[in-house]
LOLUMMI-618779 format. One line per field, with one value per residue (C-alpha): residue number from 0; residue in one letter; x, z, y. Coordinates in nm, 2 decimals, always signed. Example, Ala and Ser with C-alpha at 12.3 -4.5 7.8 and 13.67 -1.06 7.14 Angstrom:
BEGIN
resi: c(0/1) $
resn: c(A/S) $
u: c(+1.23/+1.37) $
w: c(+0.78/+0.71) $
v: c(-0.45/-0.11) $
//
This chain:
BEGIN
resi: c(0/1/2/3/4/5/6/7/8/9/10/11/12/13/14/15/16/17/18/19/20/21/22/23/24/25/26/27/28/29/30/31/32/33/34/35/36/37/38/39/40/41/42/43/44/45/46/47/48/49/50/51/52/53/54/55/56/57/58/59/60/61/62/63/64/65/66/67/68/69/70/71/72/73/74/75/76/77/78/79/80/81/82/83/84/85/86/87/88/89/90/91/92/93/94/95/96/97/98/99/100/101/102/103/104/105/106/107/108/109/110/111/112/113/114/115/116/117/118/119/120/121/122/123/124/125/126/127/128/129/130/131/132/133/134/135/136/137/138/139/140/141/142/143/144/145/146/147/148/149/150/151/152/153/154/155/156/157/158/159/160/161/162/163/164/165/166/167/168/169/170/171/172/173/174/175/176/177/178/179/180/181/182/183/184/185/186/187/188/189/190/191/192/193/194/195/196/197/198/199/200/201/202/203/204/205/206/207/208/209/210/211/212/213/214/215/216/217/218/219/220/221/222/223/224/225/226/227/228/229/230/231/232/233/234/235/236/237/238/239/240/241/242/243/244/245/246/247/248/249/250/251/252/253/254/255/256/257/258/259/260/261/262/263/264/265/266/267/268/269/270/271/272/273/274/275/276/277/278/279/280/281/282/283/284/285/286/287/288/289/290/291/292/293/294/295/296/297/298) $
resn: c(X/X/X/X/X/X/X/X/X/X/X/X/X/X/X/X/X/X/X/X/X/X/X/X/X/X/X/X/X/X/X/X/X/X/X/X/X/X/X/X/X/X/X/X/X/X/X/X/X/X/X/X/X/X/X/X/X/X/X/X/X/X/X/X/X/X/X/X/X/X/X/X/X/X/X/X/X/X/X/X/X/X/X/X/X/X/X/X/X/X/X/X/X/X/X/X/X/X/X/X/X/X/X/X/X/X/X/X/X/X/X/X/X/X/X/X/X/X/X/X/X/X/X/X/X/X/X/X/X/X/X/X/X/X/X/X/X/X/X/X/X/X/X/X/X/X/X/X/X/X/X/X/X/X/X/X/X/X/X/X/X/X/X/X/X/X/X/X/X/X/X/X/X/X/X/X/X/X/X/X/X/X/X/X/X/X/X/X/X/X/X/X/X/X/X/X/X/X/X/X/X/X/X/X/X/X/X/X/X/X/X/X/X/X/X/X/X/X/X/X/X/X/X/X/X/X/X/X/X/X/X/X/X/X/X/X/X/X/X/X/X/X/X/X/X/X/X/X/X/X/X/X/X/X/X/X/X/X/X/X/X/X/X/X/X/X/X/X/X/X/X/X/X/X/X/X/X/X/X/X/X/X/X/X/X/X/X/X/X/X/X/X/X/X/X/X/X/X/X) $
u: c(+2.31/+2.51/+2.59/+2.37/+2.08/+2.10/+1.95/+1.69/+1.55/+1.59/+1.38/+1.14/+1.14/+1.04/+0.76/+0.66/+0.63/+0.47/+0.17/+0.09/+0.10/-0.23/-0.32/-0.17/-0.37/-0.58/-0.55/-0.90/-1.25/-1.30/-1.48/-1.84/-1.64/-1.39/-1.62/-1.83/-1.52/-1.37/-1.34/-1.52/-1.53/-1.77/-2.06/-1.96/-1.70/-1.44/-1.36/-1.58/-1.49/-1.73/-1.76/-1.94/-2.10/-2.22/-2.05/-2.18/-2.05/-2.13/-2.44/-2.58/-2.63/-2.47/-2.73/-2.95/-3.06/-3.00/-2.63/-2.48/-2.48/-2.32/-2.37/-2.32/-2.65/-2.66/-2.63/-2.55/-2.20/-2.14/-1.75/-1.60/-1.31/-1.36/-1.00/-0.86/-0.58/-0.75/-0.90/-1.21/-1.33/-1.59/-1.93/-2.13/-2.42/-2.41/-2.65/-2.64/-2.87/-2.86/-3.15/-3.44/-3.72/-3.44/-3.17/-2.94/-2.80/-2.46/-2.26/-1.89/-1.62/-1.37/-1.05/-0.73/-0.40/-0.11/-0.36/-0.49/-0.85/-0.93/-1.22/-1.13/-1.45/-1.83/-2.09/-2.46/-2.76/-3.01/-3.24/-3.45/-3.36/-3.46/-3.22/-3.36/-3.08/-2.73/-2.47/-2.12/-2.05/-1.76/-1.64/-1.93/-2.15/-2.53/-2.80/-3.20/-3.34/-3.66/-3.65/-3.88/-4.04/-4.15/-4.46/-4.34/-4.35/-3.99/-4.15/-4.28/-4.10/-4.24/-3.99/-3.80/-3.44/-3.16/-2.84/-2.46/-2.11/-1.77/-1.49/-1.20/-0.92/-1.04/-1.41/-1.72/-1.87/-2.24/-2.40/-2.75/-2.98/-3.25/-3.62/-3.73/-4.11/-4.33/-4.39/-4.64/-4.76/-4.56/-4.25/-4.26/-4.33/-4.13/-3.90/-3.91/-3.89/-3.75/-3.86/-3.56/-3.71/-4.07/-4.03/-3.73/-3.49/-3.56/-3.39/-3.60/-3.38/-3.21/-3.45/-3.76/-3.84/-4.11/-4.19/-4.40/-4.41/-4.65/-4.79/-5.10/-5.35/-5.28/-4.95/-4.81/-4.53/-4.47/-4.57/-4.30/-4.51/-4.82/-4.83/-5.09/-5.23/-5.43/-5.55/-5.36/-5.48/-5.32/-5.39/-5.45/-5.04/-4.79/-4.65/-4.98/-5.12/-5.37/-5.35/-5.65/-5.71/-5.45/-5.60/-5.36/-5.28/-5.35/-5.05/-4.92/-4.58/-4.34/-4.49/-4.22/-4.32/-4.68/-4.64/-4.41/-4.69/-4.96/-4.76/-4.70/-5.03/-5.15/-4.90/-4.92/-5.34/-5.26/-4.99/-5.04/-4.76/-4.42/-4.09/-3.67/-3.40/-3.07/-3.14/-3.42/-3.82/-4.00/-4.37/-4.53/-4.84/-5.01/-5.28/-5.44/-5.24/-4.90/-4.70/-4.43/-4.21/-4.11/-3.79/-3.77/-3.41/-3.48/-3.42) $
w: c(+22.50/+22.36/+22.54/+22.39/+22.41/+22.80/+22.81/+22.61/+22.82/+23.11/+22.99/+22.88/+23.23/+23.37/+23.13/+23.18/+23.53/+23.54/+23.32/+23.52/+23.88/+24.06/+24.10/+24.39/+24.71/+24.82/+25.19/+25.27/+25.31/+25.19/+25.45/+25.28/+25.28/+25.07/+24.80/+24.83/+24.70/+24.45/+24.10/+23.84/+23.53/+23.27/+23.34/+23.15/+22.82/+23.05/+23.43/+23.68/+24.07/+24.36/+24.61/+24.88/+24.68/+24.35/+24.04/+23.85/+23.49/+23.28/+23.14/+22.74/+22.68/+22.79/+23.07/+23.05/+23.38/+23.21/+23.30/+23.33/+23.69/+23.86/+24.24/+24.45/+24.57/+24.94/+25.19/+24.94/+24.98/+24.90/+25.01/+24.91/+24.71/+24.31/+24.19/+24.40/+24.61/+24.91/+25.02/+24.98/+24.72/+24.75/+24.51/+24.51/+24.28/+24.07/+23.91/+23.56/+23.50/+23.21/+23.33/+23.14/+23.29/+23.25/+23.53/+23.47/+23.71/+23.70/+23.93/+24.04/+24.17/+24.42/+24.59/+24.76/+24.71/+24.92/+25.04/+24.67/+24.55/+24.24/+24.03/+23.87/+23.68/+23.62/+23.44/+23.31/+23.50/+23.29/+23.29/+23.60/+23.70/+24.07/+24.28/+24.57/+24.71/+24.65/+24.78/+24.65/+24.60/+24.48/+24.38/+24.12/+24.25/+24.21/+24.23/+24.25/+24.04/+23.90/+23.54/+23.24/+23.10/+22.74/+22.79/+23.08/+22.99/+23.13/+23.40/+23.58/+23.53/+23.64/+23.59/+23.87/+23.78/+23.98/+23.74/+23.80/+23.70/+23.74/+23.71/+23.45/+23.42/+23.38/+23.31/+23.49/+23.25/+23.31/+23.26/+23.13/+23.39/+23.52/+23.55/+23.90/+23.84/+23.85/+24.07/+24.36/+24.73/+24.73/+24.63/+24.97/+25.23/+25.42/+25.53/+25.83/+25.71/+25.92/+25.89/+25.80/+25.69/+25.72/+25.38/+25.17/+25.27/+25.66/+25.86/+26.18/+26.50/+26.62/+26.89/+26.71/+26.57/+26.31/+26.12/+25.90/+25.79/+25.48/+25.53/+25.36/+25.27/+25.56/+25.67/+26.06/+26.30/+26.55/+26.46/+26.70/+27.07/+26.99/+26.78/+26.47/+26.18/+25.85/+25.57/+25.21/+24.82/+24.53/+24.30/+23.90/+23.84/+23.99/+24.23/+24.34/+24.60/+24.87/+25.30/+25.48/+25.85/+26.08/+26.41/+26.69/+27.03/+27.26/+27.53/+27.60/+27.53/+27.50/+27.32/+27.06/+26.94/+26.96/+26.68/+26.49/+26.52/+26.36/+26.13/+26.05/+26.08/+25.87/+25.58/+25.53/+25.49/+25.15/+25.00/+24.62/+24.50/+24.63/+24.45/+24.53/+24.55/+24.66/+24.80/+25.05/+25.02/+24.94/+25.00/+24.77/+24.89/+24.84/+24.98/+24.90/+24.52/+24.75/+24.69/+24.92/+25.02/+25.35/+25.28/+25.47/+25.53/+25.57/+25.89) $
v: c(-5.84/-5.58/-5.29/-5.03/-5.29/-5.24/-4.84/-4.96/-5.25/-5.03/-4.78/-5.04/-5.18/-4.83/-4.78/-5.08/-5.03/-4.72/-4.81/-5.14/-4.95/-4.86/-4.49/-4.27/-4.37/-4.07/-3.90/-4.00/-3.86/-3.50/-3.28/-3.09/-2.76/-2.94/-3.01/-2.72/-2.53/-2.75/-2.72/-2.97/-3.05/-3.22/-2.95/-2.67/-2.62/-2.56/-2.61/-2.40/-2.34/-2.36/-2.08/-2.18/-2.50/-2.25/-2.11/-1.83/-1.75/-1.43/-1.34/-1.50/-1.15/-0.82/-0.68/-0.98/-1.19/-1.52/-1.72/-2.07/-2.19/-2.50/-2.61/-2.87/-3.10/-3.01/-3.30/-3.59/-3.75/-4.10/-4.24/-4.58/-4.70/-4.65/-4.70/-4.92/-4.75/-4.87/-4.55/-4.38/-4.14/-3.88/-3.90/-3.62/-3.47/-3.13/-2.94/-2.73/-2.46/-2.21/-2.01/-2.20/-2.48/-2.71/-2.84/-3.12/-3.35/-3.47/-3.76/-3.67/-3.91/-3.64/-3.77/-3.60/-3.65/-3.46/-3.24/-3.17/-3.21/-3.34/-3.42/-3.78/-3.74/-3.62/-3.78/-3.71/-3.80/-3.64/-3.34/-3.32/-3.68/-3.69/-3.93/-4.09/-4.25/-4.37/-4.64/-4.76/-5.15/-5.27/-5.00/-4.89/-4.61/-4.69/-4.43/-4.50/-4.24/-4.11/-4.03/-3.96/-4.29/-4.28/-4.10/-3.86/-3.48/-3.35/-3.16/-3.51/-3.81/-4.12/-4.42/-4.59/-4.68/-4.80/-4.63/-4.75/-4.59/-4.73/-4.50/-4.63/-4.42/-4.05/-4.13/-4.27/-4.55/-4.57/-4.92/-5.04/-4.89/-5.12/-4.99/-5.08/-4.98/-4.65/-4.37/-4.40/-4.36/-4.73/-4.59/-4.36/-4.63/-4.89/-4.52/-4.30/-3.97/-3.67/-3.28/-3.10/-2.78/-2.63/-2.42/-2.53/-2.23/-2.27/-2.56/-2.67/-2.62/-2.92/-3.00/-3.03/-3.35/-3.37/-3.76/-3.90/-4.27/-4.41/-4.74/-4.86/-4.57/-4.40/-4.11/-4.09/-3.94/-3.71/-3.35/-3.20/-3.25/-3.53/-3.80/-3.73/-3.95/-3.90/-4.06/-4.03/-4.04/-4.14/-3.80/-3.89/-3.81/-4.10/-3.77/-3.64/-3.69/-3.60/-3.57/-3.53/-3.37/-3.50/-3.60/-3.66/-3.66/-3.32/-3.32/-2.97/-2.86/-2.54/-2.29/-2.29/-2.66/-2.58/-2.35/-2.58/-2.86/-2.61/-2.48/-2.85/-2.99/-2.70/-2.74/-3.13/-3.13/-2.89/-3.08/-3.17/-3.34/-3.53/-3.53/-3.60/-3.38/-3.57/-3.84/-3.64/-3.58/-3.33/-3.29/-2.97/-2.78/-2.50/-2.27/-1.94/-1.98/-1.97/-2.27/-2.43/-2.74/-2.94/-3.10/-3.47/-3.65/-4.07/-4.20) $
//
């Protein structure tokens, strides 16, 4: 080897062994603040930042209401090891709204390094997608998901679908999703749902404890002091459906949960329809042309 050959096989050597090295292990689990005020891309042209788990951009039009809007799914955050560095990375869900009917669903891989937090990558889920639930196996992030079939209007999908990503490099690759089935009461049962809130914007105090389980044609739980039952219909769409009158139990309790439980008892004999948001349930009703939603976390 001559002597000039020698700088170039040690530069070689260092390329070399910079391109076959793993990525920079993370510092762990991000906290829900963390991600609420990150900054992702793949949503919009250019990279937006959260405040407080929502970005904002300027109007379409000077004066006009309508504007692009990006914000973080609340309570859904998925943590396992994507890359390989042998710590976890963060998976959350985003939503992209430009003011129309439309909202579209994205997946994002999150991890920090030396205190930084960085968005490896974000992927499509699909316009009004609903995800039921999500897990992370080796390494590839799977989400069950509800999605338009071939006849499905966009406003009510009806197709079951377990969807997959692995993240290579800079980008999360999505496999051939499998259909799992269609829409129904069946779809709800076999799960312990929790009351989280009684209308979509107002969380139930820790101390009240509201369930309801599906099982056969009929729904039960606790509604906050007794334990109630009622009987359940499949409506003509896959997502509606039909309570009747709860019956139930008649033990007296704090005044506070009494009015919980009729609230309660009240809203779930009008509901109409059920759908997903992140992972959670959400039963629609409606009375006196006033429409509403409980929000349900699985137990």
């Amino acid at each position: 080897m001559t002597m000039n050959s020698k700088p170039v096989f040690f530069l070689a050597s260092i390329l070399l062994l910079v391109l076959s090295r793993p990525c920079q292990a993370g510092d762990g689990i991000l906290t829900s603040e963390e991600l609420a005020n990150a900054t992702y891309s793949g949503t919009e042209e250019g990279p937006v930042s959260l405040v407080n788990g929502r970005w904002e951009g300027e109007p379409y039009e000077e004066g006009g209401a309508a504007r692009p809007s990006v914000g973080l799914a609340d309570d859904f955050q998925l943590s396992g090891d994507l890359n390989g560095d042998g710590t976890d990375e963060a998976v959350v869900l985003l939503w992209q709204s430009a003011g129309g009917s439309g909202t579209f669903n994205y997946v994002a891989a999150v991890e920090k390094v030396n205190s930084e937090i960085r968005n490896l990558a974000t992927a499509p889920i699909g316009d009004r997608v609903q995800v039921r639930s999500g897990s992370i196996s080796g390494g590839v992030i799977n989400l069950d998901v509800v999605q338009q079939g071939e006849d499905d209007a966009a406003c009510c999908p009806s197709q079951l679908a377990t969807r997959s990503w692995a993240l290579e490099c800079d980008q999360l690759i999505e496999a051939e999703a499998k259909i799992t089935g269609t829409l129904s009461l069946a779809t709800l049962a076999d799960t312990e749902w929790v009351l989280t809130h009684l209308k979509r914007n107002e969380p139930l105090l820790p101390e009240a404890e509201v369930t309801l389980l599906f099982a056969d044609d009929r729904v039960s739980g606790k509604s906050a002091c007794n334990r109630y039952s009622a009987g359940v219909e499949q409506g003509e769409a896959p997502a509606e459906l039909k309570i009747g009158m709860a019956m139930g139990t008649r033990m007296a309790c704090p005044d506070g949960l009494m009015e919980l439980e009729r609230l309660y008892l009240e809203a779930i004999s009008h509901v109409r329809s059920f759908s997903f948001l992140a992972g959670r349930l959400v039963l629609n009703w409606e009375k006196d042309d006033i429409w509403s939603a409980m929000v349900f976390a699985p137990r």
